[in-house]
FILUM-749114 format. One record per residue (C-alpha): residue in one letter; x, z negated, y. Coordinates in pm, whole numbers, padded with zeros to 5 digits, always signed. Each point is the difference from the previous one (the first is absolute). Last residue first. Example, Ala and Ser with C-alpha at 12.3 -4.5 7.8 and 13.67 -1.06 7.14 Angstrom:
% FILUM-749114
s+01367-00714-00106
a-00137-00066-00344
END
This chain:
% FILUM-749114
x+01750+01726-01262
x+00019-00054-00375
x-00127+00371-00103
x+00393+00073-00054
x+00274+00015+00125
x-00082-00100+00337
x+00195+00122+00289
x+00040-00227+00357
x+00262+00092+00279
x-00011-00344+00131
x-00109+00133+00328
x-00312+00204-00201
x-00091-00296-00205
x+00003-00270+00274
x-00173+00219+00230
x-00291+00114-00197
x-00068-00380-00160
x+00054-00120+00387
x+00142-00272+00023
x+00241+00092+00306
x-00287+00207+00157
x-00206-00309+00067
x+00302-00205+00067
x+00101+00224+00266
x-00373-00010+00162
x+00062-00371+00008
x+00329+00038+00200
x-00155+00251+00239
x-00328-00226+00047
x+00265-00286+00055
x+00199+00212+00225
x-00322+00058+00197
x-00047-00374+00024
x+00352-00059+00166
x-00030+00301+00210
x-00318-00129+00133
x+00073-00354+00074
x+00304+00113+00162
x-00208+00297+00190
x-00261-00235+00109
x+00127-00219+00352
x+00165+00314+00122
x-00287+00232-00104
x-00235-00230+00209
x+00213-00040+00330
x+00062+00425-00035
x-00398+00009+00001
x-00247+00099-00284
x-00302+00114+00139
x-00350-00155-00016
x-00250+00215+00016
x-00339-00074+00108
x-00349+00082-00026
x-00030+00365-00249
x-00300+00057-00161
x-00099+00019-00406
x-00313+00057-00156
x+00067-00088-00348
x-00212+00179-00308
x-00124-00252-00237
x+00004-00009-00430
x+00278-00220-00036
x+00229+00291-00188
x-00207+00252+00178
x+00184-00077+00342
x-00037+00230+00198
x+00155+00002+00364
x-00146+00112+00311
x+00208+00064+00294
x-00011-00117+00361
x+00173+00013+00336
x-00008-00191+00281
x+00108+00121+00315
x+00027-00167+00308
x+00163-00314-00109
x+00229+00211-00195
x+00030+00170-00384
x+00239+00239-00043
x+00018-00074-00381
x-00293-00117-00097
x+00018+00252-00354
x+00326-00116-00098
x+00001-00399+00061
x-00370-00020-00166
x+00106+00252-00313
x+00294-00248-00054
x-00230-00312+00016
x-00221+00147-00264
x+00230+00157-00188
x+00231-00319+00018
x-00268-00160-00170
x-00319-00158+00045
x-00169-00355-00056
x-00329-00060+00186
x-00213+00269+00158
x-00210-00268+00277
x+00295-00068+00072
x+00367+00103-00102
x+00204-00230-00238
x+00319+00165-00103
x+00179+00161-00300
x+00337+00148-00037
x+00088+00110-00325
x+00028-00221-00306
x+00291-00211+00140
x-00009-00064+00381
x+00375-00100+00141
x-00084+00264+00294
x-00309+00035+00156
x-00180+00343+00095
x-00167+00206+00245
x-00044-00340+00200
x-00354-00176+00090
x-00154-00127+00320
x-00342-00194-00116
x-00301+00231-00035
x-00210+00045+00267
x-00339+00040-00159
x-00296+00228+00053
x-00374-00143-00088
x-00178+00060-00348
x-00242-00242+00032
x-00283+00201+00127
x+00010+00300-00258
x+00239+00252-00093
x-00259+00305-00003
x-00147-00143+00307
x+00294-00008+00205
x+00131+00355-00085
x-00383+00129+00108
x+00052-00194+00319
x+00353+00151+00067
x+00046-00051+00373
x+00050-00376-00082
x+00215+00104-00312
x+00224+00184+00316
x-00076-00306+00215
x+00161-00266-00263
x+00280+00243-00124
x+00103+00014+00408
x-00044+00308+00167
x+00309+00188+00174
x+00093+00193-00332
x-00354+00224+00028
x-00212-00043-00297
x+00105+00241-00321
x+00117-00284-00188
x-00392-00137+00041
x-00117+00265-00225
x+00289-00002-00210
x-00085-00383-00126
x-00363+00162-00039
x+00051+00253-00251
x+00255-00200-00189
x-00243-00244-00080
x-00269+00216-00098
x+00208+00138-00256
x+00078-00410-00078
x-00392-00008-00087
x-00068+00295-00171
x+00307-00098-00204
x-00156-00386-00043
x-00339+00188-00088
x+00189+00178-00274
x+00153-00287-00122
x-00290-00176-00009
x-00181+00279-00240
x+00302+00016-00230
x-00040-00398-00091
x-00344+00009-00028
x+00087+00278-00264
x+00277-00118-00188
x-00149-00023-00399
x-00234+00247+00125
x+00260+00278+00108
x+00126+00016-00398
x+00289-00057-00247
x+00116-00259+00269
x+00426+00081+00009
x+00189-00237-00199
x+00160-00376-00010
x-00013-00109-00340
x-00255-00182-00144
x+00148-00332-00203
x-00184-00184-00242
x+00069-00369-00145
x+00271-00129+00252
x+00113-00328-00126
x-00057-00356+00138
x+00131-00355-00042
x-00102-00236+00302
x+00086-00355+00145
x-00265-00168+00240
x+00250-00180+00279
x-00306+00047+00324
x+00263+00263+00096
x-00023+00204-00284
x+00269+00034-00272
x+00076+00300-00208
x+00168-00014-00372
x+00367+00123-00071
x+00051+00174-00367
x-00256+00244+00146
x-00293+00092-00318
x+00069+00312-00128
x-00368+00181-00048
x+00133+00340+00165
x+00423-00084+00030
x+00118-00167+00246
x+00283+00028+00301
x+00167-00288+00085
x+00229-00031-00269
x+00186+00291+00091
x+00132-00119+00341
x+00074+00301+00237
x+00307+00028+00161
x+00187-00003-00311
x-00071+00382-00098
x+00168+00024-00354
x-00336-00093-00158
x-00189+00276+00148
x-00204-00106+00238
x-00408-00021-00221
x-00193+00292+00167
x-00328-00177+00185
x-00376+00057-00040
x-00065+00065-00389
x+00221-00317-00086
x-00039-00288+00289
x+00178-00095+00284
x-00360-00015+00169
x-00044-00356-00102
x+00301-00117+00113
x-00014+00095+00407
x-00363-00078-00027
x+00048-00357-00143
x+00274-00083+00259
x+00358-00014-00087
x+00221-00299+00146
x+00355+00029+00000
x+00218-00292+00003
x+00223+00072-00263
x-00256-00020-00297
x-00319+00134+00049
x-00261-00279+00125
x-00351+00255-00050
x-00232+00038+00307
x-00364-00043-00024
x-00225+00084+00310
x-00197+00291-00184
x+00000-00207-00304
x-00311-00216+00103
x-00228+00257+00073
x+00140+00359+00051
x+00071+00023+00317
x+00376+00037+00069
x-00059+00248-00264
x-00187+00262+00202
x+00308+00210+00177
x+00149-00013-00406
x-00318+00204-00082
x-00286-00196-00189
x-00248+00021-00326
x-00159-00319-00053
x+00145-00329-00147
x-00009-00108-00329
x-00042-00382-00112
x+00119-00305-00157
x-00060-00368+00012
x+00261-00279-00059
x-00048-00384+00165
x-00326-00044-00184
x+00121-00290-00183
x+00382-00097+00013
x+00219+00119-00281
x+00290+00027+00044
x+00124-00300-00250
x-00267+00119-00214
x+00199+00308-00082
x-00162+00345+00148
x-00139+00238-00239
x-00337+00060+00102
x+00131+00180+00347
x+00164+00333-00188
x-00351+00014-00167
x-00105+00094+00372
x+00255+00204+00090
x-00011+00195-00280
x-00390+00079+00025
x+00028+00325+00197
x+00230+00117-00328
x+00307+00211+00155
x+00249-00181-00244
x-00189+00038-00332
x+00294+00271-00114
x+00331-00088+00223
x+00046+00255+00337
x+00317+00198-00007
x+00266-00179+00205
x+00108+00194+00293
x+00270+00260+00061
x-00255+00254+00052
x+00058+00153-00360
x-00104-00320-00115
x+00258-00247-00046
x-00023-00193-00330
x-00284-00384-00089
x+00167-00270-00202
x-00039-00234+00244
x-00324+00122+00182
x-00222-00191-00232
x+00157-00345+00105
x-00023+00082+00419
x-00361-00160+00015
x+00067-00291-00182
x+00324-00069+00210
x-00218+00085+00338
x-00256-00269-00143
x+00258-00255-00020
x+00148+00063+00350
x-00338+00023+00138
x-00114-00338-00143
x+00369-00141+00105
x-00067+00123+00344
x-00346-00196+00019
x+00178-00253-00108
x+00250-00036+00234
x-00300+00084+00316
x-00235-00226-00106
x+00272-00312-00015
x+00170+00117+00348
x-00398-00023+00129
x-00009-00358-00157
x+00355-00064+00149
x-00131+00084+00362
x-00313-00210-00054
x+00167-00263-00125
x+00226+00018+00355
x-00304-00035+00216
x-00139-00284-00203
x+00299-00183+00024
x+00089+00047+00357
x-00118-00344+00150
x+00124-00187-00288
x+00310+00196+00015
x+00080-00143+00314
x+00056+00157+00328
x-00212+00335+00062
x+00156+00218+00200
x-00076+00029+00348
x-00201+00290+00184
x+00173+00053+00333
x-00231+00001+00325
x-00094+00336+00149
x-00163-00080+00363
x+00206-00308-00052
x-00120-00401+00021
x+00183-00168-00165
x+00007-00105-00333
x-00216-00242-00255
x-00335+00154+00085
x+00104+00293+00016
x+00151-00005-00369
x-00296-00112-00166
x-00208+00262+00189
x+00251+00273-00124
x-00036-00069-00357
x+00353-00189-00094
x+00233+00262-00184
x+00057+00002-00362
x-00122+00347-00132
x+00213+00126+00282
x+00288-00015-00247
x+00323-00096+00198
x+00011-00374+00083
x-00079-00174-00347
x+00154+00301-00176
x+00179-00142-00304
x-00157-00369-00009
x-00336+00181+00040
x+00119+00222-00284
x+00098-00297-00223
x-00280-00215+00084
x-00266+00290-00103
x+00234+00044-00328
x-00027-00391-00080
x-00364+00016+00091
x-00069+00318-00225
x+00213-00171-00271
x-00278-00380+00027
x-00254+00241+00063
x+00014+00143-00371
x+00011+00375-00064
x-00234+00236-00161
x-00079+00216+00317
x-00366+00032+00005
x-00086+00036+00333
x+00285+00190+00123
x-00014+00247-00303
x-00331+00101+00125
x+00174+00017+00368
x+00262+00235-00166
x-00232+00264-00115
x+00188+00202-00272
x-00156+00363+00051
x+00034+00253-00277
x+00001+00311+00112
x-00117+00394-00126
x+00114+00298+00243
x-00131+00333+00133
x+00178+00237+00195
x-00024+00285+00266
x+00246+00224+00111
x-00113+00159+00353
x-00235+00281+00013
x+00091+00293+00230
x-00231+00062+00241
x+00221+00044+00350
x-00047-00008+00359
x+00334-00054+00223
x-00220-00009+00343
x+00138-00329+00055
x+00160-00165-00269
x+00050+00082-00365
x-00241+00153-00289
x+00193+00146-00286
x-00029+00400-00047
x-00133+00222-00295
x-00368+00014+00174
x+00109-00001+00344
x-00080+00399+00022
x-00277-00014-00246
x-00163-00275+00163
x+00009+00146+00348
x-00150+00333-00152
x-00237-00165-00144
x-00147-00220+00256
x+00034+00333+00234
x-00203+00223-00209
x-00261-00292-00055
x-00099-00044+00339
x+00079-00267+00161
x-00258-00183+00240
x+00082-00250+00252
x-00123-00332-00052
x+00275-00171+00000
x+00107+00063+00323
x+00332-00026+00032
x+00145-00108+00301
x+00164-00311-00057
x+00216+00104-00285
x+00110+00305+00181
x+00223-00226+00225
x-00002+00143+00372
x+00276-00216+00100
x+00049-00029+00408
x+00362-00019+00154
x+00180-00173+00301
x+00370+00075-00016
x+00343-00246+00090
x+00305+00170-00084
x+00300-00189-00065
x+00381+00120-00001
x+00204-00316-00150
x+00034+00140-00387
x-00006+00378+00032
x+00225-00056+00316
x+00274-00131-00208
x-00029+00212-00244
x+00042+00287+00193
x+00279-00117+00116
x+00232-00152-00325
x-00080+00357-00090
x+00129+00166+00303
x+00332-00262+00019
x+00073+00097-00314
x+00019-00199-00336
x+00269-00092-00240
x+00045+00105-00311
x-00069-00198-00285
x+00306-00226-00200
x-00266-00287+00000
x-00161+00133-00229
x+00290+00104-00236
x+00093-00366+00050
x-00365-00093-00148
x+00019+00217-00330
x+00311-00180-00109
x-00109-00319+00088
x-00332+00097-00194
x+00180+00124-00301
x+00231-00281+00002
x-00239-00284+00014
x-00192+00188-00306
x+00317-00010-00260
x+00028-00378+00140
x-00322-00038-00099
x+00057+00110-00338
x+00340-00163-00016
x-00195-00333+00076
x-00242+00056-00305
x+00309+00111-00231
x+00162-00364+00114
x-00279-00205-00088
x+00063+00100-00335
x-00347+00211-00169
x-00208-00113-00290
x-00309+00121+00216
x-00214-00293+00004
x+00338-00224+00044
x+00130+00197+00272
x-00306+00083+00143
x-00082-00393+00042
x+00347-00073+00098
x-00052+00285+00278
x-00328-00186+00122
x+00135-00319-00032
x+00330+00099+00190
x-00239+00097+00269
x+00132-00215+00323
x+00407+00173-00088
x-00132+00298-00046
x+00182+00168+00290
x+00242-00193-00069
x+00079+00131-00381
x-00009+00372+00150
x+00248-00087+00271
x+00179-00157-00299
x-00044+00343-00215
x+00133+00218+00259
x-00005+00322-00166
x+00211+00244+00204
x-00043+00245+00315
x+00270+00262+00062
x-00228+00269+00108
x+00099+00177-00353
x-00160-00336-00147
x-00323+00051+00186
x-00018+00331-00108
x+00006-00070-00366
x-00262-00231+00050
x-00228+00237+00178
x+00071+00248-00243
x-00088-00239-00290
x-00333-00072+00173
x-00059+00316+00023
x+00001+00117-00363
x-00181-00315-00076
x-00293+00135+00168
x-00107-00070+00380
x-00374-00018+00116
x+00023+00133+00348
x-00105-00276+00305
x+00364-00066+00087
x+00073-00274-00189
x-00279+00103-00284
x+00191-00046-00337
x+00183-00314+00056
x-00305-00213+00080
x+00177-00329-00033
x-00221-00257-00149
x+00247-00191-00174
x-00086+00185-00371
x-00005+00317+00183
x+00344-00087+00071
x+00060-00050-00383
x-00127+00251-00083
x+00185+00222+00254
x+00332-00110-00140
x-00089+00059-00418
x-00086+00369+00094
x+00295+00047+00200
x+00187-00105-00324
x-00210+00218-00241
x+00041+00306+00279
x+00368-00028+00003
x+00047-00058-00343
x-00249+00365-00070
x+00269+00168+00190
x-00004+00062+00390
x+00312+00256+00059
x+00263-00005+00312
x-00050-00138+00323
x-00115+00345+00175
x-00210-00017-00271
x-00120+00153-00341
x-00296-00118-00252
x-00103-00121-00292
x+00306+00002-00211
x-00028-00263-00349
x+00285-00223-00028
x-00201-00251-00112
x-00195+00213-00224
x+00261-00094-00281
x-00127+00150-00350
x+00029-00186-00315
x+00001+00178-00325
x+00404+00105+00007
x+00061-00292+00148
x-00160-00236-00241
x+00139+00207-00336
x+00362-00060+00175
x-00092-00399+00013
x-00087+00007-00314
x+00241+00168-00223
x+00191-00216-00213
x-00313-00243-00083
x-00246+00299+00004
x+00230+00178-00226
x+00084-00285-00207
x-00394-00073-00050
x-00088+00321-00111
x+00293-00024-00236
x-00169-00318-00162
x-00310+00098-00026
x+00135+00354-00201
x+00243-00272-00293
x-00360-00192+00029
x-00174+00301-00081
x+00218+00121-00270
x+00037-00372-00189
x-00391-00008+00015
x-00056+00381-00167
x-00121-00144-00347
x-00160-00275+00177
x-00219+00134+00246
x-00078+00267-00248
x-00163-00238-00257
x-00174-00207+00336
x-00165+00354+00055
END
């Protein structure tokens, strides 16, 4: 081979060479000719002309770094927005005449330039692209607010009728026959009706009232490792000569602020005056507040290294993941020796000396529970883990955002922060703290999803009370139109008087109440209107509403009732009129400016709604994908 090499050695150099001259010569056409430009890319047609693939990178780039801030872009007005719409909406906002104002922007920020340094610098981003950003997101929400306020106005009628749904009040007196207190749980169910009740809730999820249901919440396991603080406490390895310069320091710091240094209140009555609640004082001298304050910095101690145990063991923990690929579920596949019941353990034998402080680490596994039960598992149930921002995540909340039980967003969606959702046997990269300051690492070990109970056994006692609470509120209803039918002169106390069966059914302490006067329905009230009715307690406007419509005609002399159900609280309401209190002319004069001012809120608000809509932003931008994109 070297013998041909150099017989032919002048003919492949002479062919090198021209290889060489043609790349040299021709280089940048060969480049364009192999290189495709997806910039200009079309992925979609609107009013405003195209959206190309630039358009989409650069809105992409925007709304990251918003998210970055904390602005929830996506869900303004409750719909999770795409890009698509978020370029619309900016578009618009420029066709309304509104333009990046990147000093407003600037100002706005002006008490957070750390935090926008700090993204800036994270992010390799100019102060100025995190400012255009916002100022991309001022406009869109100036633009969408004078299109609010650009409503219609409203008519006398409505401004009305609102007005006397907010001052009329009725005043009622009412019994509750709950079904809850007259079961008899010892009544016998045959087995025709336990399973017929069980195979009618058997696919549905148990809510209030007479809402039955036997479907099995999600259940999960997990494996901890608890760092007890006050073992750390006791054998901190540092000298008392530091802790007493950090004890000074903090007393020195917060000498009349932390509570830790007040007087004990004997100490301070006897050197103030007399007061039926005299003033604790503040201790006055360092002397008197040293051992207070060393026992602040000794619980400071604990709790640092306690965090720097978990922070070490979370690295550990997070090493065989590194090289792990995306499942088909978007999460990492599991590494090989990962799911071992002893990992957590041999995990704990590996700590440095320096973190080392003796029986301070112990692990264990908890018991199968349902995100309703976590709050009690022992010791994590009141843990909550310090995420970043502000935002505080309690164990439940994190252990349940777990593979097998939750779909992972997709990784476009920036409402929803990726890293907080784990894979089976991923330990969290945050750990959970309790309120006693113990630090834990945990991972979910076994998940059961929620499902339907494969048989009637695994539910039975369950099936059996709801079928005596049924019995029960049948009963209920029986008897609440029992006394409707007494004559409309009687009181609700004489007609449950002439009613001895009624009486006995609901027991001695159930006793009619006159309810406090109450209006159809409030204005200003987010959520629906709710108020406080007793003995029922919170209701709605379908409550108060069926009140105002079924008394109607109501007088001294006549006094109607109506009976009510309520299976979402598990009563019936006996209802009778007392009292209505009209709205006069001196009472709509002295509302309707209140009123038309909060109903042109509701109208505003309502216009917002509609004005982010995902629906309405596509079809009034005249919006056409091009492809599968939108």
């Amino acid at each position: 081979m070297i013998k041909t090499f150099r017989k032919y050695q002048k003919e492949m150099l002479a062919v090198f060479m021209a290889l060489l001259l043609i790349v040299w010569l021709g280089g940048s056409a060969l480049t364009s000719m192999l290189s495709v430009d997806y910039s200009s890319r079309k992925l979609a047609q609107t009013r405003d002309g195209e959206i190309i693939e630039r358009d989409r990178l650069q809105a992409e780039a925007t709304t990251t770094i918003l998210r970055r801030l904390g602005t929830n872009w996506q869900s303004i007005g409750g719909e999770t927005l795409t890009l698509f719409e978020w370029i619309m909406l900016s578009r618009e906002a420029r066709r309304l005449g509104f333009e990046p104002n990147l000093a407003e922007a600037e100002t706005q920020y002006a008490s957070a330039t750390a935090v926008v340094n700090q993204l800036a610098n994270r992010s390799e981003l100019t102060r100025e692209q995190i400012y255009a950003a916002v100022a991309e997101f001022n406009n869109v929400m100036q633009s969408a607010s004078v299109v609010a306020t650009g409503v219609g106005e409203l008519s006398e009628a409505e401004i009305r009728v609102a007005t006397r749904d907010s001052t009329e009040r009725l005043s009622v007196a009412l019994v509750a026959f709950r079904a809850d207190a007259m079961v008899d749980s010892e009544e016998t169910i045959s087995e025709e009706q336990i399973q017929a009740t069980f195979e009618k809730y058997r696919e549905e999820t148990k809510g209030p009232g007479m809402s039955f249901g036997y479907f099995l919440p999600p259940k999960i396991k997990t494996q901890f490792v608890k760092i007890d603080s006050e073992l750390i406490e006791r054998n901190l390895r540092i000298s008392e000569r530091a802790l007493d310069k950090k004890a000074h320091a903090y007393w020195k710091d917060r000498r009349n602020s932390d509570p830790a240094f007040l007087r004990p209140l004997a100490e301070t009555e006897s050197t103030s005056q007399p007061s039926s609640a005299p003033v604790r004082a503040y201790f006055e001298t360092f002397a008197e507040a040293r051992e207070a304050a060393l026992g602040v910095v000794r619980k400071q101690e604990a709790k640092t290294q306690a965090g720097r145990i978990a922070e070490y063991l979370i690295q550990r923990a997070e090493e065989p993941w590194f090289d792990s690929k995306e499942g088909e579920d978007g999460y990492k596949v599991r590494p090989k020796d990962i799911a071992d019941a002893n990992y957590y353990a041999e995990l704990i034998t590996d700590v440095p000396a320096n973190l080392e402080y003796p029986g301070s680490l112990s692990v264990g596994t908890t018991d199968w529970f349902s995100a309703a039960d976590a709050t009690q598992v022992p010791g994590l149930g009141e843990s909550f883990m310090d995420v970043p921002g502000g935002r505080g995540r309690s164990f439940g909340q994190a252990a349940f955002s777990v593979q097998g039980l939750v779909e992972l967003p997709d990784a476009e969606d920036a409402t929803f922060d990726r890293s907080q959702f784990y894979a089976l046997y991923a330990t969290p990269s945050l750990p959970v703290r309790d309120r006693s300051g113990n630090m834990y690492i945990f991972r979910v070990s076994e998940v059961n999803p929620a499902q339907a109970p494969e048989g009637l056994e695994e539910v039975r006692d369950d099936v059996i009370a709801d079928c005596r609470t049924q019995q029960a509120y049948d009963q209920a209803l029986e008897l609440a139109e029992k006394i409707k039918s007494t004559d409309a002169s009687q009181s609700l106390e004489d007609a449950l008087a002439a009613a001895p069966d009624v009486q006995a059914a609901l027991g001695e302490d159930v006793k009619v109440s006159n309810a406090q006067p109450f209006v159809r329905r409030r204005l200003g009230q987010t959520g629906g209107f709710q108020a406080f009715v007793s003995p029922i307690g919170v209701v709605t406007d379908e409550f108060t509403t069926a009140c105002f419509d079924s008394l109607a005609g109501g007088s001294e002399d006549s006094k109607p009732l109506f009976v009510h159900p309520m299976p979402d609280k598990g009563m019936v309401a006996v209802v009778q009129y007392v009292k209505l209190e009209p709205m006069s002319k001196t009472a709509y004069a002295a509302s309707r400016q209140r009123v038309l001012q909060e109903l042109t809120t509701q109208r505003q608000q309502q216009a917002l709604l509609a004005w982010f809509s995902k629906g309405q932003i596509r079809a009034r931008n005249q919006f056409e994908a091009d492809s599968d994109d939108g």
